[in-house]
C-alpha positions as CSV (number, residue, x, y, z in Angstrom):
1,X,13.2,-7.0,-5.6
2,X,12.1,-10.8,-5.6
3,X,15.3,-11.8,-7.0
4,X,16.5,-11.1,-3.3
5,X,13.6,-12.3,-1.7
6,X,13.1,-8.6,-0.4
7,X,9.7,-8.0,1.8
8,X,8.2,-4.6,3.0
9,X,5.5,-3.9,5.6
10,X,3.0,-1.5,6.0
11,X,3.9,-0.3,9.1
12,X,0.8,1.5,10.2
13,X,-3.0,1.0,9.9
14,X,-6.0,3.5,10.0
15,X,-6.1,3.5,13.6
16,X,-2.2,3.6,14.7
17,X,-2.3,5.1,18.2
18,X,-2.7,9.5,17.8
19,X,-0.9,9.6,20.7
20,X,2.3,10.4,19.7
21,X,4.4,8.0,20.3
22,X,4.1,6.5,16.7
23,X,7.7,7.4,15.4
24,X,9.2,6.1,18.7
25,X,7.7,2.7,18.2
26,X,8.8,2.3,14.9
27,X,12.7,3.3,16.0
28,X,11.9,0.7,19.1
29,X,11.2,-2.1,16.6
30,X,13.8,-1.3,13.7
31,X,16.1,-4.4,14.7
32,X,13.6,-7.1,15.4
33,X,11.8,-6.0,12.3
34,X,15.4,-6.5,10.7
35,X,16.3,-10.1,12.0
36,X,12.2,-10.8,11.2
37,X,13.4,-11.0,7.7
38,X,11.2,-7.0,6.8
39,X,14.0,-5.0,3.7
40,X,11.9,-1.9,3.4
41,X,9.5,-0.3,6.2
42,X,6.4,1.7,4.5
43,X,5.6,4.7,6.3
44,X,2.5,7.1,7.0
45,X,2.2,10.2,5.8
46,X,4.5,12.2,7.9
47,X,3.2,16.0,6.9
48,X,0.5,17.7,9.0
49,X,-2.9,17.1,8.0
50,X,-6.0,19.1,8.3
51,X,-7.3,17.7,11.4
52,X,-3.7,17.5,13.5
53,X,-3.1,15.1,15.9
54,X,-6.0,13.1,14.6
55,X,-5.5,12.7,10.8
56,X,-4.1,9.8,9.4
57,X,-2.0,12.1,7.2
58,X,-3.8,11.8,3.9
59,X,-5.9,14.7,3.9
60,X,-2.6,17.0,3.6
61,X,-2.6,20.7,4.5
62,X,1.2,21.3,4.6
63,X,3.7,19.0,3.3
64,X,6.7,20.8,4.4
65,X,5.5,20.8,8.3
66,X,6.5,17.4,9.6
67,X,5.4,18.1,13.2
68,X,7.6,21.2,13.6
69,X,5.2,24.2,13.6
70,X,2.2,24.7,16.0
71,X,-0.4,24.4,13.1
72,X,-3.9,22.6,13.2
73,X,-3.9,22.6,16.6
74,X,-0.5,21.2,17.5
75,X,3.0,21.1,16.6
76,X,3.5,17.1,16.3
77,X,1.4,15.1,14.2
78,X,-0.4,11.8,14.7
79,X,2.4,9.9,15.1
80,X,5.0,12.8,16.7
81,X,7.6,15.0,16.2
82,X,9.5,16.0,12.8
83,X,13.0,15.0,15.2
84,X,11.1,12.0,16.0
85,X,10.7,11.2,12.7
86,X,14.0,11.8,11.4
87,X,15.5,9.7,14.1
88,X,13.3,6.4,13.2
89,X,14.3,7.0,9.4
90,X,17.5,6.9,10.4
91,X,16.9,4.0,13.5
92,X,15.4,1.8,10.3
93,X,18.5,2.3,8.2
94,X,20.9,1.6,10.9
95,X,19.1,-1.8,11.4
96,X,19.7,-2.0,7.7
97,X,16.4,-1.7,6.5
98,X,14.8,1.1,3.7
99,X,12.5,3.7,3.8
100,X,9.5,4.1,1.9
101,X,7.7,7.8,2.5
102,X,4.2,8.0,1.9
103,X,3.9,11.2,-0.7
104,X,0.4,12.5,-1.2
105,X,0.2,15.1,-4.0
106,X,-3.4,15.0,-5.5
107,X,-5.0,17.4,-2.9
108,X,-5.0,20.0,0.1
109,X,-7.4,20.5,2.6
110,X,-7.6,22.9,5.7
111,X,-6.8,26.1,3.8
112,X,-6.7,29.5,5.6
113,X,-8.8,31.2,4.1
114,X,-11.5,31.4,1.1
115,X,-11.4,33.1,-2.1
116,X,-14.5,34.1,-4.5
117,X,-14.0,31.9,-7.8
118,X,-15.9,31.6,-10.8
119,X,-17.0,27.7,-11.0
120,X,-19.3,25.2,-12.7
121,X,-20.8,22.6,-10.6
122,X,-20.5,19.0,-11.3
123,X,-22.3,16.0,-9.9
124,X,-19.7,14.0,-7.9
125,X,-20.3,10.7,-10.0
126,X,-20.8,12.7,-13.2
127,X,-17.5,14.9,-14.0
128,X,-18.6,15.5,-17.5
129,X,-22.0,16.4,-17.7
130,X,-22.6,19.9,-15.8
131,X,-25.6,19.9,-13.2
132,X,-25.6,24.0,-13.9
133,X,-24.4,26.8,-14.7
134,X,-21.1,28.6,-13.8
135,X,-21.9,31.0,-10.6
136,X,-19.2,32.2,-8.3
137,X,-18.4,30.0,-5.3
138,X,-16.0,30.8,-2.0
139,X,-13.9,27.9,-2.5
140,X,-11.1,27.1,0.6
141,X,-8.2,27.5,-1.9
142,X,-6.0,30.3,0.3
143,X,-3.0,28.1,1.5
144,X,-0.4,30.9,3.1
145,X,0.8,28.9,6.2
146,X,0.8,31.6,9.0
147,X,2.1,29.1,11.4
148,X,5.3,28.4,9.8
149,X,5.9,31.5,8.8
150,X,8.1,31.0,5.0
151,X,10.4,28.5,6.5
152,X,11.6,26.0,4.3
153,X,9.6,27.8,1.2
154,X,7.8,31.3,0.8
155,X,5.6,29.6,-1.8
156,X,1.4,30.3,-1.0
157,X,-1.6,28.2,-2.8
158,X,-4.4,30.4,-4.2
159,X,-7.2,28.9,-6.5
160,X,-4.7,28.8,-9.3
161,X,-3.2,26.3,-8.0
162,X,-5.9,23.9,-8.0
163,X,-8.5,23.2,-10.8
164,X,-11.6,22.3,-8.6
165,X,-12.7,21.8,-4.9
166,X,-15.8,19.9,-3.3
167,X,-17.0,22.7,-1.3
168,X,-19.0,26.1,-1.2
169,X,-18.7,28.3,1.4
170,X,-22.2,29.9,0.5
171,X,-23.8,26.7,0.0
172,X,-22.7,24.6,2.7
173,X,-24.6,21.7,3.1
174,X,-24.2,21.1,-0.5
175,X,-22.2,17.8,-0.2
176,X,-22.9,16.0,-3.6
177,X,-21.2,18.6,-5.9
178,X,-17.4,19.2,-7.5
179,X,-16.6,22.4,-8.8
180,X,-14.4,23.1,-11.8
181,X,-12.9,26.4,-11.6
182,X,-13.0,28.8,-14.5
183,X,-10.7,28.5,-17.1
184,X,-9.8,25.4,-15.9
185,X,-10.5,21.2,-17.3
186,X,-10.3,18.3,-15.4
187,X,-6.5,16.5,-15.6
188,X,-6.8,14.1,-18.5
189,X,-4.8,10.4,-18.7
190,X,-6.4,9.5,-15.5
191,X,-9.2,7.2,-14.2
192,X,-12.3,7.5,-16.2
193,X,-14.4,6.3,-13.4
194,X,-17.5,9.2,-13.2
195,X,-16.3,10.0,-16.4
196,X,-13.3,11.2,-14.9
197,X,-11.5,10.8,-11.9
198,X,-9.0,14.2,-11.6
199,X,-10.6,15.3,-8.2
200,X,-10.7,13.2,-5.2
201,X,-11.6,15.4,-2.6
202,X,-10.3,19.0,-0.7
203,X,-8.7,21.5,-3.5
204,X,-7.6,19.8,-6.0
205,X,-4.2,20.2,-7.5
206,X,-3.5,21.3,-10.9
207,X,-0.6,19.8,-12.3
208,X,-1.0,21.6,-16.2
209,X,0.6,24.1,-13.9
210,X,3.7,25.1,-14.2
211,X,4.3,26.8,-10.4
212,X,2.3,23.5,-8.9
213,X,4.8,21.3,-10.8
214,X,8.3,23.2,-9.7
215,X,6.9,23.7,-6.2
216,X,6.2,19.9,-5.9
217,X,9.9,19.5,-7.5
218,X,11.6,22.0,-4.8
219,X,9.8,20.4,-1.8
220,X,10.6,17.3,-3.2
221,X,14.0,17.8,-3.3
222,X,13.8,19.2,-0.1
223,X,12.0,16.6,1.5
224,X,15.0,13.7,0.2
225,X,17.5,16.4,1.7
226,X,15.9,16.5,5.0
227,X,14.8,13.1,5.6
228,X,17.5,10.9,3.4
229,X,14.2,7.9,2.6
230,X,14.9,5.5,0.3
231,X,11.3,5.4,-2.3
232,X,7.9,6.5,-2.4
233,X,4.7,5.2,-1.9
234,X,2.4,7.6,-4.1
235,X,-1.1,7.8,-3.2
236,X,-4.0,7.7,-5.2
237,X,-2.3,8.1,-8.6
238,X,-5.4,7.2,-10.4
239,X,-6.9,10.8,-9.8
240,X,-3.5,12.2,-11.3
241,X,-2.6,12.5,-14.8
242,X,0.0,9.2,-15.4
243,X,2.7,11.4,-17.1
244,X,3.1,13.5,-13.9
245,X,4.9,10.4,-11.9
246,X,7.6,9.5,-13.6
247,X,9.0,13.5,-14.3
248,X,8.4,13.9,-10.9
249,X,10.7,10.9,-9.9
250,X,12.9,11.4,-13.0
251,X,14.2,14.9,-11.1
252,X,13.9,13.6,-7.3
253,X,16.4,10.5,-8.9
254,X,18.8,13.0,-10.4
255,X,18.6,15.3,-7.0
256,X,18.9,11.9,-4.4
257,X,21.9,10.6,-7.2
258,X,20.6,7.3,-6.3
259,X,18.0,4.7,-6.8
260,X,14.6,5.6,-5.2
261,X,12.0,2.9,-5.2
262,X,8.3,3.4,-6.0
263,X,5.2,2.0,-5.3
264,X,2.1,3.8,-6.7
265,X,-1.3,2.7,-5.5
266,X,-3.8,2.5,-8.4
267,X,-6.8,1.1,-6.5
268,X,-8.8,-0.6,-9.3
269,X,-9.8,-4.7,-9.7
270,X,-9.4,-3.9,-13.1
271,X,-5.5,-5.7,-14.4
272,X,-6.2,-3.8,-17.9
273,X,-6.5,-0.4,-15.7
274,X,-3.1,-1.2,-13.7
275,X,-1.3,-2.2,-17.1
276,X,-2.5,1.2,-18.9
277,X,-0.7,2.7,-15.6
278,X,2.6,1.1,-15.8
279,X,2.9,2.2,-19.2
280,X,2.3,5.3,-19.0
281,X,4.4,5.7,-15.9
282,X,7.5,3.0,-17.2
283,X,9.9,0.8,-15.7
284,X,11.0,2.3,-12.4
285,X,7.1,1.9,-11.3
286,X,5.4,-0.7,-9.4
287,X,1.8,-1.3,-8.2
288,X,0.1,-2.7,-5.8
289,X,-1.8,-5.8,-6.7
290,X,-5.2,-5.0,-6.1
291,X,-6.8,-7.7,-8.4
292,X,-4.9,-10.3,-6.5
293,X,-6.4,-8.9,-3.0
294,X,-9.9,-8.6,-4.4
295,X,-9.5,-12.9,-5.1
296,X,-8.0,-13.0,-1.6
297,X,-11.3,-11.4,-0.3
298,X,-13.1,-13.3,-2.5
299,X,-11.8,-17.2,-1.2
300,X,-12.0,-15.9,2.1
301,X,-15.5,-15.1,1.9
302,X,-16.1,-18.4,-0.3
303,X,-16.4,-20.8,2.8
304,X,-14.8,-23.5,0.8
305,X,-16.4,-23.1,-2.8
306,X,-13.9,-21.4,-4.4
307,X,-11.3,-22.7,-7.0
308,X,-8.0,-22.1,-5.1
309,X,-6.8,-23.0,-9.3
310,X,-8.0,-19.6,-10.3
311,X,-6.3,-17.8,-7.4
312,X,-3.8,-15.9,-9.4
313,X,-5.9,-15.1,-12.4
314,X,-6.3,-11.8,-13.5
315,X,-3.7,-10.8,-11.0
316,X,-0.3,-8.1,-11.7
317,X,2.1,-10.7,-10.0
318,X,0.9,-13.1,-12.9
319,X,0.9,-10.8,-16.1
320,X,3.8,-8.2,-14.8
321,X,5.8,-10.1,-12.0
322,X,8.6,-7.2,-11.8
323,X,6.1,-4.6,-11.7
324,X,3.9,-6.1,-8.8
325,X,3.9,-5.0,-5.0
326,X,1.6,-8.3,-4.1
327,X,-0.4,-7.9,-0.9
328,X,-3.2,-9.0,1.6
329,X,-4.8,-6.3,3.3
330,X,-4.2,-2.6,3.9
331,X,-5.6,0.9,5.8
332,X,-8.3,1.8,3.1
333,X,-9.6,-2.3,2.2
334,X,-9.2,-2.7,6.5
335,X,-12.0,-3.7,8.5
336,X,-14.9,-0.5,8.8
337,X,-12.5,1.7,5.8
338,X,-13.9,3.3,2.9
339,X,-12.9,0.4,0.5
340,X,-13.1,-2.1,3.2
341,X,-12.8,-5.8,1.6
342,X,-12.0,-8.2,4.3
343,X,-9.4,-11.0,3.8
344,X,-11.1,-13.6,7.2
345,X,-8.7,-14.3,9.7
346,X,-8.9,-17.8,8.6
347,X,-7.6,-16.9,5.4
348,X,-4.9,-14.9,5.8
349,X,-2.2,-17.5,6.6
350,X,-2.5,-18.8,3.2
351,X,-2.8,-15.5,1.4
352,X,0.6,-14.5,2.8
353,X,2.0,-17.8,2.1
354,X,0.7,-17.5,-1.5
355,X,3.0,-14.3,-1.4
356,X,5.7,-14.6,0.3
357,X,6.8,-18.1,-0.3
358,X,6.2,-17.9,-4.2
359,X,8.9,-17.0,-7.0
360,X,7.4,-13.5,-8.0
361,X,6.2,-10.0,-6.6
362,X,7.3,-7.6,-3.7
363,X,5.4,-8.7,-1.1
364,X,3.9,-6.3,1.8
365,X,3.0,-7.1,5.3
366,X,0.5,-5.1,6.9
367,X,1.4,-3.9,10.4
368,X,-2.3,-5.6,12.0
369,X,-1.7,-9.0,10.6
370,X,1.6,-9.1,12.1
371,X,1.3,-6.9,15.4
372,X,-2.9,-7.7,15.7
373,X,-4.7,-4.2,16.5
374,X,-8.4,-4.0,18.4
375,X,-10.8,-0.5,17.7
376,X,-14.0,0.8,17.5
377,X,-15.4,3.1,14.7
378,X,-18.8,3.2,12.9
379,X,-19.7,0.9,10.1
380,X,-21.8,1.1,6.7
381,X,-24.9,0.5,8.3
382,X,-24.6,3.3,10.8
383,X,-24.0,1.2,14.1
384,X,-20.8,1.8,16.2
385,X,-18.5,-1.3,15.7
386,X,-15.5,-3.1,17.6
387,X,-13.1,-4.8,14.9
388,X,-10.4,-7.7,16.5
389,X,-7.9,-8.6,13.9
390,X,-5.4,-11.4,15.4
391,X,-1.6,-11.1,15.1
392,X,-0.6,-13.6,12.8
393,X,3.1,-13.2,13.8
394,X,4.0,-16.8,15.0
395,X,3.1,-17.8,11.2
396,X,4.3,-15.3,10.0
397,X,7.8,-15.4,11.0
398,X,7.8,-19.0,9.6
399,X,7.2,-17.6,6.5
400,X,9.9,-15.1,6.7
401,X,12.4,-17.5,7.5
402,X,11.5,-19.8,5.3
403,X,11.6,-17.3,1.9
404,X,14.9,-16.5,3.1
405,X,16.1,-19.8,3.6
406,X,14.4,-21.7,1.1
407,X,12.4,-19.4,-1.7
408,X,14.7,-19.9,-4.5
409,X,15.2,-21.4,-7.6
410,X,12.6,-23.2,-10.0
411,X,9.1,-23.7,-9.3
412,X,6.7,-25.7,-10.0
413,X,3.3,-25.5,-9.1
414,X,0.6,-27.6,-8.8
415,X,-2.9,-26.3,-9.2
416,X,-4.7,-28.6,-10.4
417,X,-7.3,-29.7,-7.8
418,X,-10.5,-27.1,-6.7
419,X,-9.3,-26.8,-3.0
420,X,-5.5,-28.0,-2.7
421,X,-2.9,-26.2,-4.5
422,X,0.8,-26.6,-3.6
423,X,4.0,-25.8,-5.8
424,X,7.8,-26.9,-4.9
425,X,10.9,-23.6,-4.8
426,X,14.0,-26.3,-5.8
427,X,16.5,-24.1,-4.4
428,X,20.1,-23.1,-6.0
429,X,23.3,-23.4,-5.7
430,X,23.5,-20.6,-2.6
431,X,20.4,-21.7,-0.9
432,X,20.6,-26.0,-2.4
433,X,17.2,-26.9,0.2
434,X,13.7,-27.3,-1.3
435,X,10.5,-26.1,-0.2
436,X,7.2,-27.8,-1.0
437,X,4.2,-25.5,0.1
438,X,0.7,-27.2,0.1
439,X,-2.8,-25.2,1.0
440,X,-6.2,-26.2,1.1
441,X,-9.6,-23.8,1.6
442,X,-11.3,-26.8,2.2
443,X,-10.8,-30.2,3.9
444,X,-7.4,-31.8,4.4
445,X,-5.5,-33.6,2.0
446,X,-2.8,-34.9,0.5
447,X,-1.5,-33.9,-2.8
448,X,2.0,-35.8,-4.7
449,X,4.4,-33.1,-5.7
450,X,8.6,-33.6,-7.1
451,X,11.4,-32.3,-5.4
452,X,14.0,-33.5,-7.6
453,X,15.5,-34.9,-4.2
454,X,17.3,-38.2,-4.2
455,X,15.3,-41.0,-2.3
456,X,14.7,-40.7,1.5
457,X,15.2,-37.2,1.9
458,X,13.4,-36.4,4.5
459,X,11.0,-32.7,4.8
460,X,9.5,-31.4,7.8
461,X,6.2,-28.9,8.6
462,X,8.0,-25.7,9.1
463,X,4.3,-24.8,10.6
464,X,4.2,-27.6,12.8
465,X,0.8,-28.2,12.0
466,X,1.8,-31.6,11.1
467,X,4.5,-33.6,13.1
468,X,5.2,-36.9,11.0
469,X,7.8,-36.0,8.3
470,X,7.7,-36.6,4.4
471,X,10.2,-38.8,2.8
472,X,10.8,-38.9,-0.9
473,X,10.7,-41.6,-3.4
474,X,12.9,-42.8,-5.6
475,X,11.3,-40.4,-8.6
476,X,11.8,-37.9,-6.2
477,X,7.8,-37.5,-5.2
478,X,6.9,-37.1,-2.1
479,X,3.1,-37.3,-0.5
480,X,2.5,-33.9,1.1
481,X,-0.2,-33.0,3.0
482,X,-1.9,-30.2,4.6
483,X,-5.0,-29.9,7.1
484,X,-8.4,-28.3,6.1
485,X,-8.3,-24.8,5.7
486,X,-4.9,-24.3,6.3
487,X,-1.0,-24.1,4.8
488,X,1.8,-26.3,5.5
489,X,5.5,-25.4,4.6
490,X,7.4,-28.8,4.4
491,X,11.3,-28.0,4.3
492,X,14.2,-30.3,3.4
493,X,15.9,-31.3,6.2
């Protein structure tokens, strides 16, 4: 993708608006989004979730009800109507853009009914050590989706299906236990994290099953049918076995006839975790960079005192560039989320120009820091909170031009000073400008970087944060600078 200097977004955050109207806004927007400079639009989960008009569309119940059948409490979903839907898939591709579905196959939660099973309860940080002995449980594991009646499939989910669930109907308010179902082990070739990491949460699937895996192949094949997107963004893959990804895509590839990009998010800091991943899963896989967030986090949080030199290390994009969907913030690490790990509002500007206006990775914008979004929801600590986070638009759209028009070619960077870094795209014979791009988490400065630009050529602040252009010398140097805790984009003229 960076060979084209493609860009996605995010286009949706924890609190997107449950009123409906979701799908419409993202139809609305497809051709702005388009001249913006955004490829590929990532959309939320678009099948009904447990908790209807209000579930952010991760904690699944029925993947082949995309706001069609009055089920949970409604017929649309958070963000509307499965016609709605289709019509802002296909508003997106008109505008020229891809689609990226959000696919959620770990779990299921909201089931219909319960079933007595024979289980063994686990601790939920210790999946390997038994905190007692097998009993029977009535585990919500009876998925026969009254509401939609067989249409589309006649397939039902009984406690076959999965290998384990978090919940008792007998002991209710027993909250700290996983139960692993009789006859059945924990999916291996995942995250050892607890000592394994196959269940996340509801009934979890079991994919040494041969029904699970052709149902998941036949909705699959009937969700690219029906919907006509363009790749996947898999969620929480760590909890999955690896091997499980790339069959699954192998036949959806072979169905769609066509290329179908993917993204899977592996959610760990750890680059050794993420590179176990991509080999297990091959070459038509990318992941998210979350090491390269977690150092965003960390200089944003740093006041000053961290080595912008280090700012890539330990990071996908650096070790795996082809492989790397590079990023700044998204719904889980968001302000009050479960993995919440803020990137300041200070910061942000230079993370996405560290991003998007470098040689390597697929970088992602994330609908807040381009639109802004305000709510309210409770924190950590208990106490009911209001988060702000500020469109960052105006910059952004600098950026976004300015890959386009100017991210190509050789680069050469220059990290070698604690707070300034900067680095210089030469351009090619297509796109023959040069960029120079210098940052600073600390005070302003200057730093001397080559453009390979005969003498007098002139660059301006693409930013505008500084007015008085740079001129070259005759080596081709010019002095570039930058204001204190900030990113300027100098531009041949």
């Amino acid at each position: 993708m960076s060979e084209h200097n493609a860009v996605m977004m995010q286009f949706f955050h924890w609190y997107t608006t449950d009123d409906g109207t979701f799908w419409n806004e993202v139809a609305r927007r497809a051709s702005e989004l388009a001249a913006a400079g955004i490829d590929a639009l990532w959309l939320p989960p678009a099948s009904k979730g447990t908790h209807g008009t209000s579930d952010v569309g991760y904690g699944v119940y029925d993947l082949y009800d995309l706001g069609e059948f009055d089920q949970k409490g409604s017929v649309r979903t958070k963000y509307g109507t499965k016609d709605e839907y289709l019509a802002a898939v296909k508003s997106l591709q008109a505008a020229g853009m891809r689609v990226y579905a959000d696919i959620v196959l770990n779990h299921r939660l909201g089931a219909d009914g319960f079933e007595t099973v024979r289980a063994t309860p686990f601790s939920v940080d210790d999946r390997r050590n038994p905190k007692g002995e097998p009993r029977e449980i009535r585990a919500a594991t009876s998925f026969t989706f009254p509401g939609r009646n067989k249409a589309y499939s006649d397939f039902t989910w009984s406690w076959r299906h999965f290998d384990g669930c978090d919940y008792d109907d007998n002991k209710p308010d027993d909250r700290g236990t996983v139960y692993l179902f009789d006859g059945k082990q924990w999916d291996d070739r995942v995250s050892l994290e607890f000592g394994s990491y196959a269940f996340l949460m509801g009934a979890d699937l079991d994919f040494e099953s041969q029904e699970v895996n052709d149902e998941l192949n036949r909705w699959g094949q009937w969700f690219l049918q029906t919907t006509g997107v363009d790749g996947f963004r898999f969620d929480a893959v760590k909890h999955i076995s690896a091997p499980i990804f790339p069959a699954w895509l192998e036949h959806m590839r072979a169905h769609a006839k066509k290329e179908l990009f993917t993204v899977a998010e592996y959610w760990s800091g750890n680059l050794a975790e993420l590179h176990w991943f991509l080999d297990e899963a091959g070459p038509l896989f990318t992941a998210f960079d979350v090491p390269l967030h977690y150092n965003f986090h960390a200089a944003s949080q740093s006041h000053g005192q961290y080595d912008m030199r280090r700012l890539f290390d330990g990071s996908l994009v650096k070790e795996r560039p082809i492989q790397a969907v590079t990023f700044v913030t998204n719904h889980d690490s968001q302000p009050l989320q479960s993995l919440e790990s803020v990137v300041e509002p200070w910061f942000v500007p230079l993370a996405y120009a560290a991003i998007l206006l470098r040689r390597d990775g697929y970088p992602c914008l994330f609908y807040p820091d381009y639109y802004g979004a305000e709510y309210e929801d409770l924190g950590r600590d208990g106490n009911r909170h209001k988060v702000v986070m500020p469109s960052h638009r105006v910059l952004l759209d600098v950026f976004l031009k300015a890959r386009k028009e100017y991210g190509h070619g050789e680069q050469i960077d220059y990290f070698d000073h604690w707070n300034r870094i900067g680095w210089v795209r030469l351009g090619n014979e297509q796109h023959p400008k040069a960029m120079a791009v210098l940052m600073s988490d600390g005070p302003e400065g200057t730093k001397w970087m080559g453009t390979n630009r005969p003498e007098g050529t002139k660059f301006r602040d693409a930013t505008k944060h500084i007015e008085d252009p740079v001129t070259v010398n005759a080596e081709g140097f010019g002095e570039f600078r930058c204001k204190g805790g900030s990113v300027s984009v100098w531009v041949q003229e």
